[in-house]
N, C-alpha and C positions, 0 to 999 in steps of 0.2 A: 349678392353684391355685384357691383359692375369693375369688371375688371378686362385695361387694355394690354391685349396682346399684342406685345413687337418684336417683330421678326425682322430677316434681311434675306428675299432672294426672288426669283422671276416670277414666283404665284406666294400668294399668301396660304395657300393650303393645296394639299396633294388632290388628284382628282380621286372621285366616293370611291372605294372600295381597294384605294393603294396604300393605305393602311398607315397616315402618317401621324407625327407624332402631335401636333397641334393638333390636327382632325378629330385626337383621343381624348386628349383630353378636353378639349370642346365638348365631346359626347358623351364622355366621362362625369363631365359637371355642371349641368343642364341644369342644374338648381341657380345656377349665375349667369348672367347677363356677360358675354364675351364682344367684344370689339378689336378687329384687327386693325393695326398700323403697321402699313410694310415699307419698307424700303427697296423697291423694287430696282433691277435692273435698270432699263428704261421705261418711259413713259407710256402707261398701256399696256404691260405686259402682267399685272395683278390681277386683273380685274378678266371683265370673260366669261363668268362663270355661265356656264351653260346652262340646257332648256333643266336638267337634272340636277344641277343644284342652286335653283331660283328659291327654295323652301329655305336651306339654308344658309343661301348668302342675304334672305329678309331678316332671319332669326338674329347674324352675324353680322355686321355692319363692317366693309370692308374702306377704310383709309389707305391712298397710295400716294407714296411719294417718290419718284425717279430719283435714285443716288446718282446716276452715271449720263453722261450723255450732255444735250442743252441744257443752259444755266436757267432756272424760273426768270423768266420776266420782271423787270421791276426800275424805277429810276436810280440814279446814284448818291447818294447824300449827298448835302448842302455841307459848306463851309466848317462851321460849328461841328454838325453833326460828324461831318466828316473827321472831326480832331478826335472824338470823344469812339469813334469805331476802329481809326488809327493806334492811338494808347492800350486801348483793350486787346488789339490785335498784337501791337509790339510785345507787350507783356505775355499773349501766349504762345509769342516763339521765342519769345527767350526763353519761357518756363523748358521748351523743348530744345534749344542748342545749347542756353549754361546748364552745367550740371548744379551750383549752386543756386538756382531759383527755379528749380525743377515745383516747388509750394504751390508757383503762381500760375498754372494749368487751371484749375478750378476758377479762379476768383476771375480771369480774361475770359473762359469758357462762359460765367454766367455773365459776366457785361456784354459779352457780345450775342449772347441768346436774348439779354433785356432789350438791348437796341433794337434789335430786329424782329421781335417782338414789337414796337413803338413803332418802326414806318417801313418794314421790309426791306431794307435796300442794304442787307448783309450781301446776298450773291455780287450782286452790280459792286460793292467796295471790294469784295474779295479777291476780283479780276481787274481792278482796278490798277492804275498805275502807282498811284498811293502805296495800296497793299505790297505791290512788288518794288518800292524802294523799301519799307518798312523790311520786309523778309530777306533782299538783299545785306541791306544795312546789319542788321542782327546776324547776320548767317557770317559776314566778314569782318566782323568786331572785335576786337583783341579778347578773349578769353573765351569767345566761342568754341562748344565742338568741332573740331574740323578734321577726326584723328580717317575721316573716311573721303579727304580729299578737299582739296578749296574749290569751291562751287563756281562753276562757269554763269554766263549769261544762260546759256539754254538750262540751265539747274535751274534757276530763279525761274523760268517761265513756266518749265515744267513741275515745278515744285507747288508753286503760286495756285495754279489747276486743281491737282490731286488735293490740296489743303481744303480750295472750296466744293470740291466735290462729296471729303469725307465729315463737312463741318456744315453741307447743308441741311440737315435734319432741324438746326437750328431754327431755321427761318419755315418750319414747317407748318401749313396753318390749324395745327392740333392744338396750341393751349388754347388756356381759359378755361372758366367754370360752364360754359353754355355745354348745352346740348352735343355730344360729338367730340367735345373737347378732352384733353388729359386732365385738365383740374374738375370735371365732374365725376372722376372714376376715384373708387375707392381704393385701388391699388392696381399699380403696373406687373407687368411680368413681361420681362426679356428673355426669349428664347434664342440664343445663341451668342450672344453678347455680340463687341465691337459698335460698331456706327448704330447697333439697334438700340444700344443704353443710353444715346443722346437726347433721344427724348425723354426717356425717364429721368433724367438727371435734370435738365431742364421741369419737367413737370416737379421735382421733388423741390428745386427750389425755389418756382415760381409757385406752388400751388401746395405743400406738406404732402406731395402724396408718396406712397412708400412703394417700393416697388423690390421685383425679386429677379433672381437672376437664375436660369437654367442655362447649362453649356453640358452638350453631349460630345463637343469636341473644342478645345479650348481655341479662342477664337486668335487670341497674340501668338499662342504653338504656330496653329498656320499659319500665322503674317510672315512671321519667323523662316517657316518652310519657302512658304509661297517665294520671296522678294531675294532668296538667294538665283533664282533665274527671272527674273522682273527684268523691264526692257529698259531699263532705267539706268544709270550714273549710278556710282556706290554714293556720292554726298546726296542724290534725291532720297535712295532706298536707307539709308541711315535717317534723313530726317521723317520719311515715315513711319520708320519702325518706333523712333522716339516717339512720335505722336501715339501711335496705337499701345505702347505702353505705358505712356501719360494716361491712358482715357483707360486700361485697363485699371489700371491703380486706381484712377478716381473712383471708379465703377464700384471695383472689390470696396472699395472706403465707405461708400456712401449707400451701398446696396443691404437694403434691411437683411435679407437671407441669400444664401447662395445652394444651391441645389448643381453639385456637379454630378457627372454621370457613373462616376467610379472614384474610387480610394486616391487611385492616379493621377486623374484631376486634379484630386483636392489638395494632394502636397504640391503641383504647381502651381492652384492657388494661392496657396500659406505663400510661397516663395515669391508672389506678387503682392506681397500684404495683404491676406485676406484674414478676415478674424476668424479663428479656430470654431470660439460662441456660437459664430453667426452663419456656421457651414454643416452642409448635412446633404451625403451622399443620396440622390433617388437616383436608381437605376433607370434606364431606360426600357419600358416594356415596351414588347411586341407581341401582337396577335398569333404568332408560330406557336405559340404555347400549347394552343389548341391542337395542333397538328400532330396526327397521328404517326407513331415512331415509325424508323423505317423498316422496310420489309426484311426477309430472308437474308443473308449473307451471301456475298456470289461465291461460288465455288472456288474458283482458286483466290490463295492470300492476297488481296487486295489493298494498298496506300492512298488513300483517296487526298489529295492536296488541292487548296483551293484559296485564289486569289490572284490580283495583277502581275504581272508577271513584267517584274522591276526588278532593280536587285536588292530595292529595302526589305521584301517582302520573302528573299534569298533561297530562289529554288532552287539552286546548285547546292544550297547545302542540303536541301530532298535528296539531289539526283545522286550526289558522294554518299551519303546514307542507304540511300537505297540502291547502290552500287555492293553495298556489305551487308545488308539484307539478302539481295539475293545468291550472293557465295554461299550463303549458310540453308539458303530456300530458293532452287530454281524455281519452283512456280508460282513463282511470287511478282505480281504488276504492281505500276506504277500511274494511276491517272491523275494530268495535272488539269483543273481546269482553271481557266482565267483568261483573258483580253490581254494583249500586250499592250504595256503601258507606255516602256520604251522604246523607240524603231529601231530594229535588228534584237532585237531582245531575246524573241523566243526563238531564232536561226543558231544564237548564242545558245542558248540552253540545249538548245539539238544535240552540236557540237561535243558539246560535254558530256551528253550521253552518249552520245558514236562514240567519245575518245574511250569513256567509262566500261566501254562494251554491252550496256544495257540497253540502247537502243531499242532492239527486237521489243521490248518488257518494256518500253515506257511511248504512253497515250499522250498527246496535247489534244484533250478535247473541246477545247473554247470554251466560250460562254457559254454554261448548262442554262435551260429553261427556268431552271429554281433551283434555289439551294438546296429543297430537298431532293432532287435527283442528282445532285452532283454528292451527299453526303452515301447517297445508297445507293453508290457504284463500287465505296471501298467497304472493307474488313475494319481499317484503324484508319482515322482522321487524324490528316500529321499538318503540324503549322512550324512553319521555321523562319520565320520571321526575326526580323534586326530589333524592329520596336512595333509593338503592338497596341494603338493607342485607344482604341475603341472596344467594346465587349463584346457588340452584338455580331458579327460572326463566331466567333466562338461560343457564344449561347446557342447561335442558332446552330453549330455543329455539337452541341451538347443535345438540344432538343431531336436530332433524331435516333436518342439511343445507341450511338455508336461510339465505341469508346478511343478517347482524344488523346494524344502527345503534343506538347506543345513547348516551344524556345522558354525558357523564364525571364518574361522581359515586359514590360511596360504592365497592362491589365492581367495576363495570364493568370498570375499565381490567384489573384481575388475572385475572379472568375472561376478555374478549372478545380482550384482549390484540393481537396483528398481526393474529388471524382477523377482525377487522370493523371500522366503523366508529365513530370515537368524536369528539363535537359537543359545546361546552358548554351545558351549561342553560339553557332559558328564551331559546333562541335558533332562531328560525322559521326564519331563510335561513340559516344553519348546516346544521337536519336540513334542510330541504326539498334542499338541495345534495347532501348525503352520499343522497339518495333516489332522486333524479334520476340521479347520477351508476351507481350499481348498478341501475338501472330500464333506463338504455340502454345499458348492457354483460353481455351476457349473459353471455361465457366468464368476467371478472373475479367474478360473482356465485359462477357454479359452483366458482370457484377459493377464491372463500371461504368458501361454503358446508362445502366437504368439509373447510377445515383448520379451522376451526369445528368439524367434526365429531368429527375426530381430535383438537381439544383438549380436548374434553368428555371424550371416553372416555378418557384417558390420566388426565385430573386427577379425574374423580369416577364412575372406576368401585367397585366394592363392593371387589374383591378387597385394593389397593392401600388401602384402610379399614382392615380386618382386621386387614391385614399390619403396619400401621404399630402398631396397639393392641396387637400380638402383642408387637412388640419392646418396646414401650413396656411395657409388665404384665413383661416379662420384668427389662429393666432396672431397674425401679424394683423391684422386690424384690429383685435381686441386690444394691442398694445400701441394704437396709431391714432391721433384725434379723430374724431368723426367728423367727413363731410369737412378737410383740411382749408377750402379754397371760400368757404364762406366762413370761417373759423374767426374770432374776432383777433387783434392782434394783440400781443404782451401788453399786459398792463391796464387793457381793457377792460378783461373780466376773465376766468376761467374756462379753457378750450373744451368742447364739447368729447368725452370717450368714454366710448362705446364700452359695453360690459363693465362699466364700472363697479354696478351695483348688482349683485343675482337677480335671479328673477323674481323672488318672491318679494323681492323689497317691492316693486310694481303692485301685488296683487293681496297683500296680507296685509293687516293692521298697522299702519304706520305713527297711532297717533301716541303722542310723549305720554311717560308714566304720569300720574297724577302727582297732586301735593303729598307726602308723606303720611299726612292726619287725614288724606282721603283716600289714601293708596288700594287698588282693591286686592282681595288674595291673592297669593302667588299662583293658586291653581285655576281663576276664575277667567271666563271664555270674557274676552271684550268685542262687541261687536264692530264690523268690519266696516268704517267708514266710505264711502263710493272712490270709485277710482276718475281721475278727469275724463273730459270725454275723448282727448286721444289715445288713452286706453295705455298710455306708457309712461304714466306719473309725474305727466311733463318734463321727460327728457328729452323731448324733441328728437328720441331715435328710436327704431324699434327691433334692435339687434342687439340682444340679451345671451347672455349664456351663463349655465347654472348645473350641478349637480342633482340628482336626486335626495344626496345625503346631506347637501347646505338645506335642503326643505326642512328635517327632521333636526336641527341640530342648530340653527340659526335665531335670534330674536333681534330686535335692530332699535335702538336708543333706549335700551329698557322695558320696551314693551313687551307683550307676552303674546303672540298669536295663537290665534285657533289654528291647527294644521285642516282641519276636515273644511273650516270656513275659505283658509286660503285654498284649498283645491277646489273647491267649489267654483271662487271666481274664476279660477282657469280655465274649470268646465265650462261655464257662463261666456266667458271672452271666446272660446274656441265655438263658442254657438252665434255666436253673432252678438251678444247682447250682454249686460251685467246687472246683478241684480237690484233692485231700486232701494233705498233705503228703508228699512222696518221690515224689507219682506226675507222670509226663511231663503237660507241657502239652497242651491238643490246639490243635494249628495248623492243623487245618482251615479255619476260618475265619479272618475278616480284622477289621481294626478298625472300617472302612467299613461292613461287613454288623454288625456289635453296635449301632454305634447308627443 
């Protein structure tokens, strides 16, 4: 099936061998036709691919669009038109400043993806002076939000900006049913949500196509994060936040599956209206799996800690821990490795070991080459972390065999699960305990080390990725029209979909039981009338799916098939050919060997 990918960031895929996660599953599922649509940075910064992957950027047909930077090109609406992109616009900031018409996000979202769609000229009104009385006007309104301050002239200009910036995907030249286009693809798949869902929204409602949603890190958590140091007025960062949680709602609302990255996700999902149905945790695998555990143990008791060196990530509460680790074990170290995130951050952390007296005993080693030599410099992997919102460190410190302590906060518990320890927050003789205790048990460590290890690779290997997206792309189209954007409209005639019928309805006897007074026995073979000649019983698709036990177990308006004749035709169709009328079946083959 043809299915487009959309993303949001500087390349549409990592370079060969940096092991990303579109790259997988791209490679992963080679049986389908893959097209990316990105939203890049700026313009020209997608594309590039070098002399080494010209093979795969032919395979992969790469779409760029610039989020940020120069507005597209284009004239400004006429008169008329300009009334009908005004209304559409009014309507979706209101949806965003009253709380009571918060509804009308979708309905202004698709009229103004129609328009521009119809003569391009969304960016040119968006910057318009029009657009910025319209956003003005609604922003100063009597029952407007304004609990985050009443919005200056420079709001309105710089509001007006950021609006057409995260609203141009709209005017992107990816619809329609042609070649290239999103109403040619049988289903979308948004990888990371935010401004990447607006074209699948748009395709879903210009074109029925259906589309899914993966988030390995939820994309409104960060706006969230991100926009509390944004360079911005609290009335700008308030009405973007409202927008990005308008369009996250929409997204959850209208997005056929949601595939989040962990359990954690997904009740933030639920908490953005997402449908319980319509969600299903795939983890995020990675290629470490493969990765050989780490070596020997170093000689003396070793803490091996790793990450930015912030204070969400709260290495003071290591270094007070392991300030009462070592009372109880002098020869006990402490290595922290990680990049300061904060300025003065890590002179901070110093401090506190000088004050602590542990100094001497504690390493700031920076950025280690690899995870796996920063995992197999300690004895016990310690995480002391405020919130933990991602897995894969923590799997990948699962994957070296080395056994884990870890804060119980955000993914931990789903992750680390019985293989390790788990302490609450911001509690010293807690971790220092859970430290101690795997420091002076050697066999309990190795014992948890290795099921640590086995939980890693069982839950975020690649294979088990693939697998799960395979059935998922299968499913969701089996239950989606076929071919949405040529599809006739209601009332026409009945939409075309796909698996409706098994497979054997195609290739077994289809024709109606006789008259009663001519009916023949219930056990008598009826011979197999020809199949049309596009070999799909004129369903005009040729994506069927079936069991092997609907073969054995099915008849269809009364008729009686031969089973040995219907496998016959399969054999036959999977040979290039079918057999001509009068002539014997060949039963050389089975049904097993046809597909």
């Amino acid at each position: 099936m043809r299915v487009a990918l959309l993303t949001e960031g500087v390349r549409p895929r990592s370079p060969r061998g940096a092991g990303g996660w579109c790259d997988r599953l791209v490679d992963g599922l080679r049986e389908h036709d893959f097209a990316w649509y990105v939203l890049a940075g700026t313009a020209g910064t997608a594309g590039g691919a070098g002399a080494a992957d010209a093979e795969d950027t032919a395979r992969t047909p790469v779409h760029e669009l610039a989020l940020w930077g120069r507005r597209p090109a284009g004239r400004a609406p006429g008169t008329l038109r300009g009334r009908q992109y005004a209304a559409a616009y009014d309507r979706l900031v209101r949806s965003l400043l009253r709380p009571g018409e918060r509804s009308g996000f979708g309905p202004g979202l698709y009229r103004l993806a129609e328009l521009a769609r119809a003569d391009g000229a969304l960016p040119a009104f968006l910057v318009s002076d029009r657009a910025r009385r319209v956003l003005e006007r609604v922003w100063r309104s009597p029952g407007a939000d304004t609990s985050a301050g009443r919005p200056l002239v420079c709001d309105v200009l710089v509001a007006a900006d950021l609006l057409e910036q995260c609203l141009r995907p709209l005017s992107a030249p990816w619809y329609g049913a042609a070649p290239g286009g999103l109403g040619a693809a049988d289903l979308c798949h948004v990888v990371g949500g935010g401004p990447a869902a607006l074209p699948a929204l748009v395709a879903k409602q210009l074109h029925g196509v259906p589309f899914v949603v993966t988030e390995h890190g939820l994309h409104l958590r960060e706006q969230y994060l991100g926009y509390r140091e944004a360079p911005y007025r609290w009335p700008v960062r308030a009405l973007l936040l409202s927008f990005f949680r308008a369009l996250t709602e929409e997204t959850y609302r209208q997005a056929a599956i949601l595939t989040p990255g962990s359990a954690h996700d997904q009740q933030w999902q639920r908490r953005c209206g997402a449908d319980p149905a319509r969600t299903r945790v795939v983890y995020e695998g990675t290629p470490a799996v493969e990765r050989p555990a780490a070596g020997p143990e170093p000689v003396a008791p070793t803490l091996v800690w790793a990450g930015a060196l912030e204070p969400g990530r709260d290495p003071e509460l290591a270094l007070h821990a392991f300030a009462r680790v070592r009372a109880e074990l002098p020869a006990a170290r402490l290595v922290l490795h990680g990049e300061e995130a904060v300025p003065g951050y890590r002179a901070h952390c110093a401090a506190v070991a000088e004050r602590l007296g542990v100094a001497d005993a504690v390493e700031f080693a920076g950025r280690p080459r690899s995870a796996a030599d920063a995992w197999a410099d300690g004895t016990v992997v310690v995480f002391s972390a405020l919130s933990q919102r991602r897995p894969r460190l923590l799997a990948d410190a699962m994957l070296s065999g080395r056994a884990v302590v870890s804060t119980d906060v955000g993914v931990a518990r789903e992750v680390v699960g019985p293989t390790g320890l788990l302490v609450p927050p911001r509690d010293p003789q807690a971790l220092a305990g859970a430290c101690l205790a795997l420091l002076r048990d050697g066999e309990r460590r190795a014992r948890l080390g290795l099921a640590g290890r086995l939980r890693a690779q069982e839950r975020f290997a690649v294979e088990p990725v693939t697998g799960a997206f395979r059935e998922i792309y299968l499913e969701l189209v089996s239950q989606w029209p076929a071919f949405p954007a040529a599809a006739p409209d209601a009332g026409a005639g009945p939409r075309p979909r796909p698996f409706a019928r098994p497979a054997e309805y195609w290739i077994t006897d289809r024709r109606r039981s006789a008259p009663p007074e001519a009916a023949p026995a219930a056990d008598a073979a009826v011979t197999a009338e020809p199949l049309p000649a596009d070999g799909n019983g004129g369903n005009g698709t040729d994506r069927t799916g079936s069991s092997d036990t609907d073969l054995t177990d099915r008849t269809d308006e009364g008729g009686t098939a031969d089973r040995a004749d219907g496998a016959a035709a399969v054999v036959a169709l999977s040979r290039g050919r079918l057999p001509a009328a009068g002539e014997a079946p060949d039963r050389s083959g089975s049904f097993a060997e046809a597909v």
